[in-house]
C-alpha positions in Angstrom: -15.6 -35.5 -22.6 -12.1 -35.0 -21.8 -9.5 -37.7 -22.9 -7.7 -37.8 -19.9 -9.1 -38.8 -16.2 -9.5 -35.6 -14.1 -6.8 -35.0 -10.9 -8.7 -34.9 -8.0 -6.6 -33.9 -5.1 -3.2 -32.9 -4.0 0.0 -33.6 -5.9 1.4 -36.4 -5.2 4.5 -35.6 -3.3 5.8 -39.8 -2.3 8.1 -41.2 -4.9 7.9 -44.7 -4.7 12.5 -44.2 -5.1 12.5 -41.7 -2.6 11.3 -43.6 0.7 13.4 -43.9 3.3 12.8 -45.7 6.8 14.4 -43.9 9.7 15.0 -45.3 13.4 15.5 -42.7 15.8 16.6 -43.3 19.7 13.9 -43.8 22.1 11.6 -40.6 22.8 12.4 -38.6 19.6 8.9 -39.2 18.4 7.6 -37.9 21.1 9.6 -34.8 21.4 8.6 -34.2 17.6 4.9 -34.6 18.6 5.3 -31.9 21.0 7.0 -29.2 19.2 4.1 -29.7 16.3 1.5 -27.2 15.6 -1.9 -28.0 15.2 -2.9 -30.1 12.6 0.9 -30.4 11.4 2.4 -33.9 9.9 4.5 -35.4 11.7 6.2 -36.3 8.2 5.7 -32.3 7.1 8.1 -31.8 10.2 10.8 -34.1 8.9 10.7 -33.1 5.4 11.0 -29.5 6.5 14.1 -30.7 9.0 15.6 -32.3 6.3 15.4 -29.8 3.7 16.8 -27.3 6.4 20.2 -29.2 7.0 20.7 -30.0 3.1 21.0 -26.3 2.7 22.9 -25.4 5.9 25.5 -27.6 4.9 25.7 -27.0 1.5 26.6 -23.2 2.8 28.5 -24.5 5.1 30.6 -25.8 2.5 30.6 -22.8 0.7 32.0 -20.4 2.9 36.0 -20.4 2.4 
């Protein structure tokens, strides 16, 4: 028998120090929910969104 309980599952991705809440103006939800494709998180989306920018700027500030 192993010493250590088995993973079952995904990784967990959520640090409990990494949550943010976010307000966004009125509608932006929905225009999220219909650019998503099938089966996508809504919160995959953001990440993704997020992720994109951090890098666009950081080679924004790059560039002489």
């Amino acid at each position: 028998m192993a010493d250590s309980p088995a993973r079952v599952g995904r990784n967990r991705i959520n640090d409990p120090q990494e949550k943010v809440t976010a307000r966004f103006p009125t509608g932006t939800l929905a225009r999220i929910k219909g650019v998503l494709v099938q089966k996508e998180p809504q919160s995959e989306f953001l990440r993704k969104a997020v992720e994109r920018e951090i890098e666009r700027r950081k080679t924004d500030r790059s560039e002489p």
